[in-house]
N, C-alpha and C positions, 0 to 999 in steps of 0.2 A: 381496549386493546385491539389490534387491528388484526384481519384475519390470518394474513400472514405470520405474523409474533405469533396469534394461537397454534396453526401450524406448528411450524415450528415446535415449538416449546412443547407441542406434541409428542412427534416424530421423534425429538430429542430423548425424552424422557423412556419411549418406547424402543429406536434403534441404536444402539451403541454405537455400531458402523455410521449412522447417518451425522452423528453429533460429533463423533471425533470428526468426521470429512470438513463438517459444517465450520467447527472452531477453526479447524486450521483454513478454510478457505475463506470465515471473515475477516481473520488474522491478515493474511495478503492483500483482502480488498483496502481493509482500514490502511495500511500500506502504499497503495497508491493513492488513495484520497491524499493522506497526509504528505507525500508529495506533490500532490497539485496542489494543495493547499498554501501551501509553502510558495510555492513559483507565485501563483497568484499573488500572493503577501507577497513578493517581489515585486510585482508589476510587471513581470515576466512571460512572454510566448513560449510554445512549446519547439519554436525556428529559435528562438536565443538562448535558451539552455542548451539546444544541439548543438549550436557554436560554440557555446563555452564548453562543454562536453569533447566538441571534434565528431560530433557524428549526425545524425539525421531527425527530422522531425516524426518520423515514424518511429525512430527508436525511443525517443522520450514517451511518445503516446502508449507505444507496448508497455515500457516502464512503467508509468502511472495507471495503467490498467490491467495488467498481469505481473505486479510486484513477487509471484510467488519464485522464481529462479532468479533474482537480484544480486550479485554479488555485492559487500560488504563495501570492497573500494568502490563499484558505482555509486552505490549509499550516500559514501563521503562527498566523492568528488560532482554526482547533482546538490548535495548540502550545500559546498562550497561556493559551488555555480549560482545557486538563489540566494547567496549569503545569511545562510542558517549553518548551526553546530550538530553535526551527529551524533546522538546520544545513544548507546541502547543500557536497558537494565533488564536483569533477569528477574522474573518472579514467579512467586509459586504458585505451579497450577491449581486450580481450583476447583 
């Protein structure tokens, strides 16, 4: 286990505060991975999704690194842009 996971799983176990902050901000990161990830599986730049998007190449990169204010139809329509399907499902917390 690496020391950070010990960390962690520390902090977690001991601060409430720190583990709610922590879930919801890996929650957003895994969020923009999984849109770069996607683009990528496109074959895709972060200059050609801004075109099909209509906006900028600094706006995709905020997207895919600070997914936590993302609206829903942005969601869809970079999906549609790297020709992926927008899924979401809810499940219960754990």
């Amino acid at each position: 286990m690496s020391d950070i996971k010990r960390y962690t799983e520390k902090r977690m176990s001991t601060d409430a505060e720190f583990a709610d902050g922590f879930e919801f901000g890996y929650a957003n990161f895994k969020i923009g991975v999984m849109l770069k990830q996607a683009r990528e599986a496109a074959g895709m730049t972060q200059e050609e999704v801004a075109r099909q998007l209509n906006t900028t190449k600094s706006a995709i990169s905020r997207i895919e690194n600070h997914a936590e204010d993302i609206r829903l139809s942005t969601l869809n329509r970079y999906a549609k842009a790297v020709g992926a399907n927008l899924q979401i499902r809810l499940a219960p917390m754990v």
